[in-house]
C-alpha positions in Angstrom: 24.3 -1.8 -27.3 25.3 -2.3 -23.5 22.6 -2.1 -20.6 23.3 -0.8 -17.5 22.3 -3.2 -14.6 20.0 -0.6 -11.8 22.2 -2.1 -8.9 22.7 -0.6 -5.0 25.3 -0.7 -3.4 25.7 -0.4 0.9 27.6 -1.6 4.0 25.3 -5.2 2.3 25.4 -4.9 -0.7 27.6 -4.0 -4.2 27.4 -4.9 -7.8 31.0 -6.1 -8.8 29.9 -5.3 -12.6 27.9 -2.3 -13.7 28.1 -3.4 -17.1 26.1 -6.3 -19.1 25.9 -7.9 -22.3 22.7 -7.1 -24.3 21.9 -10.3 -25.2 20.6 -10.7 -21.6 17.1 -11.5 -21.2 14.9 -8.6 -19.7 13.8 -10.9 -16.9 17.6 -11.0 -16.0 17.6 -7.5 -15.2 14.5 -6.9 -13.4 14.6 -6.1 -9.9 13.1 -7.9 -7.1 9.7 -5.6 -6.3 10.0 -4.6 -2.5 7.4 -2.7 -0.8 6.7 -1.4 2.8 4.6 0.6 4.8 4.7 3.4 7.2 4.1 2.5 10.9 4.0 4.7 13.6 7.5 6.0 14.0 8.8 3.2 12.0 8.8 1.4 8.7 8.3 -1.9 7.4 10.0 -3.4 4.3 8.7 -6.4 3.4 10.4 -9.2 0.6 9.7 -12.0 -1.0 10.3 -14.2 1.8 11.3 -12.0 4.8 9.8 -8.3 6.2 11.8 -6.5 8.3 10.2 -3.5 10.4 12.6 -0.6 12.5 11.3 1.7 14.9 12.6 4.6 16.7 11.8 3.9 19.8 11.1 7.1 22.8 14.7 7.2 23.8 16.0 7.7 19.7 17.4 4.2 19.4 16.4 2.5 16.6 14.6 -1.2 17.3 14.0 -4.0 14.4 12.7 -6.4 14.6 12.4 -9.4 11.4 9.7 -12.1 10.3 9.9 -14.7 8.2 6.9 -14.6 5.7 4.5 -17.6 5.5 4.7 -20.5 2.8 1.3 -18.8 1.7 4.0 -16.4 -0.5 5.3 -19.2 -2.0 2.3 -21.9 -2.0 0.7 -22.5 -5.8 -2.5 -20.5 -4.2 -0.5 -16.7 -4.6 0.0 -17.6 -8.7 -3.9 -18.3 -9.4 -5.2 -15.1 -11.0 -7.9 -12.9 -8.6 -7.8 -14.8 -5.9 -4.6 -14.2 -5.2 -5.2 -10.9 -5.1 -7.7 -11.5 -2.1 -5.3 -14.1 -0.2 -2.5 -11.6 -0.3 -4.0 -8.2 0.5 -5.9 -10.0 3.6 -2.8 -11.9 4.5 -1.1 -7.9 4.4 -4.0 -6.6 6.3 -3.0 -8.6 9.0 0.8 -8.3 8.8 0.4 -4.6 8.7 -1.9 -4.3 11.3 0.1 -6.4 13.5 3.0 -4.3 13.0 1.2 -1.2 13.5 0.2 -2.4 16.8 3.8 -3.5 17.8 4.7 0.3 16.6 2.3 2.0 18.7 3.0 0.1 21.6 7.0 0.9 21.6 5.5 4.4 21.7 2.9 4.1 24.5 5.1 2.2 27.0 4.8 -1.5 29.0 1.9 0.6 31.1 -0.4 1.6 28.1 0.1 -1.3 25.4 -3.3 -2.6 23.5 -3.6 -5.7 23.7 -5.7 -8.9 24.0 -9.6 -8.5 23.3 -9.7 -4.6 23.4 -7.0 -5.0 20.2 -9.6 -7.2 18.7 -12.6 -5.1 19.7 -10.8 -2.1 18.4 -9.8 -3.9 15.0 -13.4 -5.0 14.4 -14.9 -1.5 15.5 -13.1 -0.1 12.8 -13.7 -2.9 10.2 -17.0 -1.9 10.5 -16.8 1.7 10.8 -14.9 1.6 7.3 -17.1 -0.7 5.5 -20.4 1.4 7.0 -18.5 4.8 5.9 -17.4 4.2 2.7 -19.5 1.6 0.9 -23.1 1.5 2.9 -23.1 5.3 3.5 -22.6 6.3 -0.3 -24.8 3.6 -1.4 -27.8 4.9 1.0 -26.9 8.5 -0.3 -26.9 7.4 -3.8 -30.4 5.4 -3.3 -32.4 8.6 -1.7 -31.2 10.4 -5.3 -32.6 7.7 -6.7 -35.8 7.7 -5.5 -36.1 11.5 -5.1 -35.2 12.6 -8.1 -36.1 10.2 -10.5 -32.1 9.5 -11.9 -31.8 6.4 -13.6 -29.7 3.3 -12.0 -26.7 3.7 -14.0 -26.7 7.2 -12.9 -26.8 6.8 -9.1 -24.2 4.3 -9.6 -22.0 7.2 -10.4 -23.1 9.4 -8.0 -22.6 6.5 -5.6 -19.1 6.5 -6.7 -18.2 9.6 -6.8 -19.3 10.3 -3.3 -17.7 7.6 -2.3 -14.1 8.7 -4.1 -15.2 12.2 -2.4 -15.6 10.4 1.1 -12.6 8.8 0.7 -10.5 11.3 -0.3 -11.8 14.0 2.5 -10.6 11.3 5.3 -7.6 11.1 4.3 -7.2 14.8 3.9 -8.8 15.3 7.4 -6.8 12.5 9.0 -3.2 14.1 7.3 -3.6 17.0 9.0 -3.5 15.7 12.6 0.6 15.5 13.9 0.5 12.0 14.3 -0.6 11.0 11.3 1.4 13.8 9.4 4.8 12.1 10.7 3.1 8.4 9.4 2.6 10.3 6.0 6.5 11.3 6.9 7.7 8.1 7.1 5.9 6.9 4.4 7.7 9.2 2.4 11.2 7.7 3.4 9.9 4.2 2.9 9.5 5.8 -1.0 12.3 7.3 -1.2 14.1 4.4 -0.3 12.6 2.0 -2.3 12.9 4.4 -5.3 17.1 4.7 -4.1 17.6 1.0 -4.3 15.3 0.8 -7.9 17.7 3.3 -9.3 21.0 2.0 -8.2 22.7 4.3 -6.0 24.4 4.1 -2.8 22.1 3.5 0.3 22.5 5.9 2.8 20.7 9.0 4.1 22.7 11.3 1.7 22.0 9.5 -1.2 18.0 8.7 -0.6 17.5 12.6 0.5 17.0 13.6 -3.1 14.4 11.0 -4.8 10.5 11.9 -4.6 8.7 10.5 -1.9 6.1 9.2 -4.3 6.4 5.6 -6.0 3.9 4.1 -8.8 3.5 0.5 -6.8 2.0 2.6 -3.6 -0.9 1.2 -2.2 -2.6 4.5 -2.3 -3.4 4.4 -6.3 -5.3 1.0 -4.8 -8.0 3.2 -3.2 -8.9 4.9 -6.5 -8.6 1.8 -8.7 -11.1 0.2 -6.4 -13.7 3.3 -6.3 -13.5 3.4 -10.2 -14.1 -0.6 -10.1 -16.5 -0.6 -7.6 -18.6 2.3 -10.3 -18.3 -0.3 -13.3 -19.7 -3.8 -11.5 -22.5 -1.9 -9.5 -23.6 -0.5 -12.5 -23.4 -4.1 -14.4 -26.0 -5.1 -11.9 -28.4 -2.9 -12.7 -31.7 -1.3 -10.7 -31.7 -2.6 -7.1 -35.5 -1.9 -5.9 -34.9 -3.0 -2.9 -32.8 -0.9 -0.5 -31.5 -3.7 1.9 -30.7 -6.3 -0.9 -28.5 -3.2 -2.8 -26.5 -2.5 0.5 -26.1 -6.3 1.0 -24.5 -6.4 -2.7 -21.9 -3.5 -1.9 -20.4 -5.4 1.2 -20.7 -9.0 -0.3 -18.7 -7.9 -3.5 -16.0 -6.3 -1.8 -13.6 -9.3 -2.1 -14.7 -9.5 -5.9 -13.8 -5.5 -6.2 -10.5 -6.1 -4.2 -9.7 -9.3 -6.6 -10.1 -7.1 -10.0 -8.2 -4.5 -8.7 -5.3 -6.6 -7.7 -5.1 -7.8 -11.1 -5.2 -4.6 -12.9 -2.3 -3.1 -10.2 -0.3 -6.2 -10.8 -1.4 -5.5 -14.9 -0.4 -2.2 -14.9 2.9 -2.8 -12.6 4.2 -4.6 -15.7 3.4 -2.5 -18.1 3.8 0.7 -16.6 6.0 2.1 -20.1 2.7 2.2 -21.8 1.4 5.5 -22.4 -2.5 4.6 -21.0 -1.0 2.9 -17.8 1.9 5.6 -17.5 -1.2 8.4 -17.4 -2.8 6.5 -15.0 0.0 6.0 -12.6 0.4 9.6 -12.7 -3.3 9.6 -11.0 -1.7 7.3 -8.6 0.8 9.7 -8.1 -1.3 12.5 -7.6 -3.1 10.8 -4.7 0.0 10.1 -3.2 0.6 13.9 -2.5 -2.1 13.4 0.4 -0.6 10.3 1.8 2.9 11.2 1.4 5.2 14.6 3.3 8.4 14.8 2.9 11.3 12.8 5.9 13.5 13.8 8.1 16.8 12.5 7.8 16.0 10.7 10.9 12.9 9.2 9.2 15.2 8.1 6.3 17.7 6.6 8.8 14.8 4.5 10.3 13.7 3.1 6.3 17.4 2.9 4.9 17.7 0.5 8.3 14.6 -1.5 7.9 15.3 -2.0 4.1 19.0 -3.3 5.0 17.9 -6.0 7.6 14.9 -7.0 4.9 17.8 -6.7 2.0 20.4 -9.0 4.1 17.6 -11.6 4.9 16.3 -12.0 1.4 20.2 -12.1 0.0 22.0 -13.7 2.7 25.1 -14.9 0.1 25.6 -11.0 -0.9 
């Protein structure tokens, strides 16, 4: 029995042979796993080695601009299990905070850019927002039920967790509604779409991307969920916390633990994602996704098709 290669073809790229032996090993055929991320007004495809980001800047041309990724990607460091999870998320953090700031800057102007210490101020005001919001707040919560009511530990744990999904969840839902944000969501969709184009072999251009969902099982979004779910199961291994300082302490000093497990189930699940338990769960992932995703203008895809195509020509500069 023949296999079919999942090959793209563009103005880069073209497979000369859609047809294979089947005696090929699976890891012959298995597609390099690119991601991205939605900026503001622009998207950012990211590879093995290079990222690539395009922005449609106030006067409707499109800008990119490229990166060549650290030796951290490559280093022995990214291949120990959890804590690689915790070098690369943080190491993304930064990459796609720095981006978002480059994107919101082509939109505010030379006059209004952030820059300098009120970018930092403004970073570490919302670091801490975040963390106070969604782990400290739903902890507190989750204590005065505690104490009130007389609920076990185990209990509060997962009414800690589920306020905390709840929480979580009603941001983003708030957030998604403002225009801004609703054209990030956008744009998040084309990154999908185009990602989803390439995975299934079809000709790169606006026409062709239009059609495929804008939701994708590796999205970060599913991340947010796995984490919440995590974050239920160790809190709850710790057991009663008396003391109300020491138990807020322990839900901001495990946070790279969480983000570690949760990297290795993602990157767990990624490989097995035929398997009827992980295919159900993705489909959670999915669901999420309908909050974090709207559906692109053909502008929007333009913007993605041309970010993925300067990542694409970077990482394959022989094709």
């Amino acid at each position: 029995m023949e296999k079919r290669r999942s090959c793209a073809y563009s103005l880069l790229y073209q497979c000369k042979k859609g047809l294979i032996v089947a005696d090929l090993k699976d890891s012959e055929l298995k597609l390099p796993s690119y991601g991205g991320q939605a900026l503001i007004e622009g998207v950012l495809m990211r590879g093995s080695k290079y990222l690539a980001a395009a922005f449609r800047a106030p006067n409707g041309e499109i800008i990119t601009q490229t990166e060549k990724l650290g030796g951290l990607y490559t280093s022995k460091l990214v291949k120990i299990p959890f804590l690689r999870g915790l070098i690369i998320l943080w190491d993304a953090i930064g990459l796609g905070s720095k981006y978002l700031t480059i994107s919101a800057n082509i939109q505010a102007g030379e006059d209004e850019k952030i820059e300098g210490s009120t970018l930092t101020l403004t970073f570490v005001f919302s670091f801490v927002i975040a963390i106070g919001l969604f782990f400290l707040a739903p902890a507190g919560i989750a204590s005065l039920f505690e104490k009130w009511m007389g609920i076990t530990a185990f209990t509060a744990n997962m009414i800690e967790g589920l306020i905390r999904l709840v929480m979580i969840i009603g941001y983003i839902w708030a957030v998604g509604k403002m225009p801004d944000i609703k054209r990030v969501f956008s744009y998040h969709g084309a990154e999908h779409k185009t990602i989803n184009a390439f995975e299934s072999g079809v000709l790169i251009d606006v026409n062709h991307i239009r059609p495929f969902p804008v939701y994708h099982p590796r999205c970060g979004t599913g991340f947010i969920v796995i984490l919440v779910v995590f974050s239920i199961i160790l809190f709850a291994l710790l057991g009663p916390i008396p003391n109300i300082f020491v138990k807020l302490a322990t839900r901001v000093v495990l946070i790279p633990v969480l983000v570690m497990i949760a990297y290795e189930y993602m990157k767990f699940s990624a490989n097995h994602i035929s398997h009827p338990i992980f295919k159900y769960l993705s489909s959670i992932n999915m669901a999420m996704q309908k909050l974090t995703t709207n559906e692109p203008t053909d502008e929007m895809i333009e913007v993605a098709k041309t970010a993925f195509e300067t990542m694409y020509a970077l990482e394959n500069p022989s094709s």
